[in-house]
N, C-alpha and C positions, 0 to 999 in steps of 0.2 A: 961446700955449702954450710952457712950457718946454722946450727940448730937450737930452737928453745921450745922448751915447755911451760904450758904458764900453767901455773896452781890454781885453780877455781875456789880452793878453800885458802890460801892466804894470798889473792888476789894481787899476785907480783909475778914475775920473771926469773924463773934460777938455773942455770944452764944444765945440759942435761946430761953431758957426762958424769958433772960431781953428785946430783940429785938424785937421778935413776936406782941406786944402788940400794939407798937409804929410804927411801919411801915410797909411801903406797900407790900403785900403777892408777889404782882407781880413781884419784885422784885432777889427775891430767888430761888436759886438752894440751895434744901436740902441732905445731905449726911446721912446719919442715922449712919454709921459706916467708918470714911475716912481711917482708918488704913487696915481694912479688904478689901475695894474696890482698895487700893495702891498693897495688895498683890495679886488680882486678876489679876489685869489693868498687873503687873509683872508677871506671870503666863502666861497669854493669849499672851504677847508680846514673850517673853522665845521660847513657842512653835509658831513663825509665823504667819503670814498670813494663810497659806494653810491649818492649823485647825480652822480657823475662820470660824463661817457662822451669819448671820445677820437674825432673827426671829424677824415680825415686823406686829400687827395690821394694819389694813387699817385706818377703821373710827376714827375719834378721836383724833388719834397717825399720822398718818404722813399727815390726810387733818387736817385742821382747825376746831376746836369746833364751833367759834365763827367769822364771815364775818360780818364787817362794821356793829359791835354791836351787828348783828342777828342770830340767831344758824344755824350754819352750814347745808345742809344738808347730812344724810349717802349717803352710795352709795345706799341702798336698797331702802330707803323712797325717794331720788329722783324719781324712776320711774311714770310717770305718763303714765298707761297703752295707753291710747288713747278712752279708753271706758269708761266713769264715773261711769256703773252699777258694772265694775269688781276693779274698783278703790275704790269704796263705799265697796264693800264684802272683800276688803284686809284688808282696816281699818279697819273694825268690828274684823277680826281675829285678826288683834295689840293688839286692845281695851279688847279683853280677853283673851287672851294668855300673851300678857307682862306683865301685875302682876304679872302672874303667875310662870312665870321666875325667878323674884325676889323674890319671896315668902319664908319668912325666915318658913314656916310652910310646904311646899310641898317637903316629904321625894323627894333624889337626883334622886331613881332610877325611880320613878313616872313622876320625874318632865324632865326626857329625852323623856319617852313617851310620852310627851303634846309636846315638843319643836320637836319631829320626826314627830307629828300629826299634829303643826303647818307648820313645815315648807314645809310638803307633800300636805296641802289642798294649801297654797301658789303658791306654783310650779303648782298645777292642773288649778288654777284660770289663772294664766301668757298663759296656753296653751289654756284653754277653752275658754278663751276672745280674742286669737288672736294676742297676740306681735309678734311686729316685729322688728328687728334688725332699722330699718328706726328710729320708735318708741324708743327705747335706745339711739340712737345719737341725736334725738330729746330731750329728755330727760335731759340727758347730758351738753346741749347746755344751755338747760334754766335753769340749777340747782347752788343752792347757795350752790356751792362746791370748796377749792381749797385747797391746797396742803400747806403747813409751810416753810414759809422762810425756807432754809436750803435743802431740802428735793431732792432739784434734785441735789446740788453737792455732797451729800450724796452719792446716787446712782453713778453717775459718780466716782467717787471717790472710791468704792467698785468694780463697774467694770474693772478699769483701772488696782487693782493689783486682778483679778478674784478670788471675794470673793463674794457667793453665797447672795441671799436675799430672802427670802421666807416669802410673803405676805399672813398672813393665815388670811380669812375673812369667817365669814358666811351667807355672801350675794352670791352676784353673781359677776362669774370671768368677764363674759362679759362687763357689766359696769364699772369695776374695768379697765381693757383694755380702755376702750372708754375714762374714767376721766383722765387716761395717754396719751391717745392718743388727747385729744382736748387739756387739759393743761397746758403738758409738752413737745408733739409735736415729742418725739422722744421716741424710746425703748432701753430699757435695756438687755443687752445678759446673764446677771447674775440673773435676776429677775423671778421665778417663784412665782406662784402664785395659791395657796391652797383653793378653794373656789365652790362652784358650779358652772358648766359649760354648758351650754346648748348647745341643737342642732338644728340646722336649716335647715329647707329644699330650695331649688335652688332658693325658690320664698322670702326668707327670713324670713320666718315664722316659728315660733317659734315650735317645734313637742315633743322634750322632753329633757331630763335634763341625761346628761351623769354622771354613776358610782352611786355611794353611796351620800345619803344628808348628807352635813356637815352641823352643825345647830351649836349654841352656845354652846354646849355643847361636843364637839367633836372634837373641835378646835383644835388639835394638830396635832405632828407628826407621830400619828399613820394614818392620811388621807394623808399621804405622796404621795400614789400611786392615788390621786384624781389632782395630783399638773403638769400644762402645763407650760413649758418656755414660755414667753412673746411674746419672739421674732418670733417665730412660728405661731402667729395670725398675727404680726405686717408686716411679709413678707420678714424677716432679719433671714436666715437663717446661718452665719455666728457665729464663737465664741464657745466659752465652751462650753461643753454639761453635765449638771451638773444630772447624774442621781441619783436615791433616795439613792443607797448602799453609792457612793462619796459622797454625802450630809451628810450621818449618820457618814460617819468617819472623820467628822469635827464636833470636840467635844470639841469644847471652842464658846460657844453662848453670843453673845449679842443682847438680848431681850428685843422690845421697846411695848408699852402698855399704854391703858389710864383706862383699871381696871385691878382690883387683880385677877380677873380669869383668867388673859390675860396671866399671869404666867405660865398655865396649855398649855400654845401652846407649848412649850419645853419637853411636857411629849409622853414619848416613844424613848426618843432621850434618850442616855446613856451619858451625854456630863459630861466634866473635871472640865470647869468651867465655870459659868455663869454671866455677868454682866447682871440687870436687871434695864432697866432705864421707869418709871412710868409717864406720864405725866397727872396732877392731872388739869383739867381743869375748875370744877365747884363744888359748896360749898365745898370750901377749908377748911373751919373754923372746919366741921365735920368729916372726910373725911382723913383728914394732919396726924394725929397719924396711921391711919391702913395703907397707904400708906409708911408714912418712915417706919414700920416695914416690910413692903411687899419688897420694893423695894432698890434695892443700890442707884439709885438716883433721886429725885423727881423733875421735874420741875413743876412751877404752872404759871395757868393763862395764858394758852394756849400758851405757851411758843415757840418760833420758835429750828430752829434742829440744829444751828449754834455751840451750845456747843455739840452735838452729833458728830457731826464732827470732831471736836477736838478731842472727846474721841476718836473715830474711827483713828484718824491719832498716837495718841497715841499707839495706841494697836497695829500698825500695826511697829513703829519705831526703830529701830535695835537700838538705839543711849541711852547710858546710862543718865540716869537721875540725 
């Protein structure tokens, strides 16, 4: 397979064996195949907008890795419960369940049972200790979290010709809400969002966790039916109404992600054709080869969403090339 990198600051082509060595990572947008992503990008344009839908990680992929030097934080590990005992028992669950995760030794079907056993003691502790919705916007407010240049004309931009967006996380949708709602100020009517949901009783207090856990490993389209429009928390009851069957019959995907699991959000979806764009954010040097074969296009170095857009208006433009 051919490979090139193109330079975004000297807006040309220079192959990537002699180039890589000598300059800066941050620099590049990698293609691993431009011939086969020209006949998709042609494909997906062919059939319209209206078989478009936008499948897109939260963490990582459209907030920030990396805030004034210091690592971002997710939406999950922001929470700080309000109780340090129940804040203290979460960590301890991170501290041995996430190896665990990654553990290139723990068969697949084992290793669902630890992440359904992680993420059910998790939720127990969020209720047992007391959250409160007060406590999330709290939360929220003091967290080193923010979104990627690019990220909200993105949206706008997909709402404007109603083209669905479906944010599958295996956190929690409420915070996911809150981080849109303090740092971008306004909702999306195209925007659902794939994630764990809780329930709240009148006094704001946390009581249980609606539907089935999504957890890392389940991340797909098969939690379709776990998925609330945005705008329905936000109090913007107007706009599309995008339910699961209309979502499935838009079957030309463009799928954004900061790992290669992140691939597996599109499975259950019978889709046409996929553009799958990878945002490779931290040791690049390891990381650069499984990534350009994973993905059609790699950005590195926490890269903002300003050439996502572009693709995006690309895929959407009637106008011959």
């Amino acid at each position: 397979m051919c490979v090139y990198i193109y330079c975004r600051v000297w807006n040309r082509c220079c192959s990537a064996q002699n180039k890589m060595e000598n300059q800066d990572l941050s620099k590049f947008t990698i293609k691993g195949d431009p011939q086969s992503l020209q006949n998709k990008i042609s494909q997906i344009r062919m059939a319209g907008p209206s078989k478009l839908q936008v499948i897109a990680d939260f963490d990582g992929t459209l907030t920030r890795y990396f805030i004034n030097s210091s690592r971002g934080q997710s939406s999950h590990g922001l929470l700080q419960q309000g109780n340090p005992e129940y804040d203290a028992k979460r960590q301890a669950l991170y501290e041995y369940y996430h190896p665990l995760e990654f553990s290139p030794t723990v068969p697949l079907e084992e290793k669902t049972k630890l992440m359904e056993e992680w993420w059910g003691k998790t939720h127990g502790l969020l209720i047992e200790g007391g959250l409160t919705y007060d406590t999330i916007k709290k939360s929220v407010s003091n967290a080193l979290i923010a979104f990627r240049d690019g990220v909200v004309k993105l949206f706008e931009f997909l709402e404007e010709r109603d083209i669905p967006v479906l944010i599958f996380s295996a956190g929690l949708a409420d915070i996911i809400e809150e981080v849109l709602r303090q740092k971008v100020h306004k909702s999306f009517k195209n925007v659902k969002i794939v994630s764990n949901r809780m329930v709240f009783d009148k006094d704001g207090h946390l009581v249980s966790f609606k539907g089935k856990t999504i957890h890392s490993l389940n991340k797909n389209e098969h939690a379709l039916d776990m998925a609330a429009p945005l705008h329905e928390h936000f109090g913007d009851t107007d706009g599309p109404n995008y339910d699961n069957a209309s979502v499935k019959n838009r079957t030309n995907v463009l799928l954004l992600g900061d790992h290669i699991g992140d691939l597996g959000m599109s499975d259950g979806l019978k889709y046409e054709t996929r553009i799958s764009v990878g945002f490779l954010n931290d040791n690049i040097e390891n990381n650069l080869d499984n990534y350009r074969n994973a993905f059609d296009i790699v950005y590195l170095n926490d890269a903002p969403m300003w050439e996502v857009v572009e693709l995006v208006s690309q895929l959407c433009s009637n106008e011959a090339q």
